[in-house]
C-alpha positions, 0 to 999 in steps of 0.5 A: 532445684534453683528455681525452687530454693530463689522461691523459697528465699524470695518467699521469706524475703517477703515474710520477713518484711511483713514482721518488720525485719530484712532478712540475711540469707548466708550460706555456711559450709556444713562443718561450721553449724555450732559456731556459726549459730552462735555468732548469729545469735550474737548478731541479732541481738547486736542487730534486732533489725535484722534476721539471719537465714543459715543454710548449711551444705557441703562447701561445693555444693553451696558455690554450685548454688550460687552459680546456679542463682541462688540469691544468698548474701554471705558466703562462708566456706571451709576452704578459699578455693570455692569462692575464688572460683565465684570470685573469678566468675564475678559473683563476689562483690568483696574479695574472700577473706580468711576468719578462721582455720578448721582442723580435721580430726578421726573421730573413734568414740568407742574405740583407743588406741594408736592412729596407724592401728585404728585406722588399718583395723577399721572395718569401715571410715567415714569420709565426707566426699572429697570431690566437693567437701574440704574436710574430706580433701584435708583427709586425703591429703594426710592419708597420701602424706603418711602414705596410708591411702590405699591400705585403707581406702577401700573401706571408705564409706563417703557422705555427703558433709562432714556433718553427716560422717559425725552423725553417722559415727554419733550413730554408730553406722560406723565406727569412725570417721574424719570430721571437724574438730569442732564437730566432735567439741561440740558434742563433748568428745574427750581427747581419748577418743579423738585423734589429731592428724599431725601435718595434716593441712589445716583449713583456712575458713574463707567468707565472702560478701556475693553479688546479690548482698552488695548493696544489703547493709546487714549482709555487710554488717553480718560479713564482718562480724565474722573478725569481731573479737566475741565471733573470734572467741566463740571460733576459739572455744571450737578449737578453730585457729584464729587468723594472724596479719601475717597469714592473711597477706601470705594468703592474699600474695598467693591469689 
């Protein structure tokens, strides 16, 4: 599977050149397509000479790539942990830095009502896979704190991303699931039908420059275009929380 995605991306690397244009390949935890294109999209106008190629997983499985050899330049990632693990691997050319945090919400469009109550009268939940996905580990950290898991547990049906639990819930496969807020933003949700998860752990939204992109002009231009102010309020319209100096250094003492 690495063997084939180095062929890929060294196959477009090669196109790219022939139209005149370096392409940026960036990793992208799942939960984060909508704003991410939208940020993209503003850096190729930005810069023309440039071209960005996104590809989106559940944010374990692109660190596990990544050690695996997969060449990509940016890294963004939906929580810190995964890439100071490349970062003590000395995978990464920059330290990680938080842009942004997500929040995890239960997404029940067909359905009102009290959270306790929906959630114990479910007859299935869909949960991205807390082994490598943030969204799903944000899940279970709420349901442990309210005490609630293992009422409810058993009725889990796991995916992948949290990506594939908004579609299967869009689906109708089942009837609710936790997925990023801006997931359920992105598709029009109104506030009935969504319910915030109060103190669950917000995710700090973490991107990297890798090894591969350190010597790529683009990769850094792209990397910090993620703290410009049209990339910080495109993250605000999807109801991500923008990162205050004062978070960042608290993140930065507990590395």
């Amino acid at each position: 599977m690495a063997l084939r995605l180095l062929v890929l991306l060294l196959l477009a690397l090669c196109i790219s050149v022939a139209y005149g244009k370096e392409d940026i390949h960036v990793a992208v935890a799942s939960s984060l397509r909508a704003p991410i294109t939208e940020i993209t999209q503003s850096f190729e106008q930005r810069y023309p000479n440039y071209r960005v190629q996104l590809s989106y997983a559940a944010t374990g499985k692109l660190v596990a790539q990544v050690q695996h050899g997969a060449p990509y330049h940016v890294l963004i990632a939906a929580d810190p942990y995964y890439l100071n693990v490349l970062k003590e691997l000395n995978l990464l050319a920059v330290a990680p830095r938080i842009f942004a945090y997500g929040e995890v919400v239960l997404w029940h469009p067909e359905q009102t009502g009290r959270l306790e109550t929906l959630l114990r009268n479910a007859r299935h939940i869909g949960i991205a896979q807390p082994r490598h996905a943030p969204y799903g580990q944000a899940a279970i950290a709420f349901l442990e704190q309210q005490e609630w898991l293992t009422a409810v547990q058993d009725r889990f049906i796991y995916a992948e991303n949290a990506a594939q639990v908004i579609h299967r819930v869009y689906a109708g496969a089942v009837p609710m699931g936790f997925v990023a807020l801006s997931q359920v933003i992105e598709l029009g949700g109104t506030a009935q039908h969504y319910s915030h998860l109060n103190n669950a752990p917000l995710l700090a939204h973490t991107a990297a420059l890798s090894k591969h992109g350190e010597t790529s002009e683009g990769a850094s231009l792209m990397l910090a275009m993620l703290w410009s102010d049209a990339a910080q309020q495109i993250m605000l319209r999807y109801g991500y929380q923008k990162i205050t100096d004062d978070q960042e250094l608290l993140y930065a003492a507990g590395e």
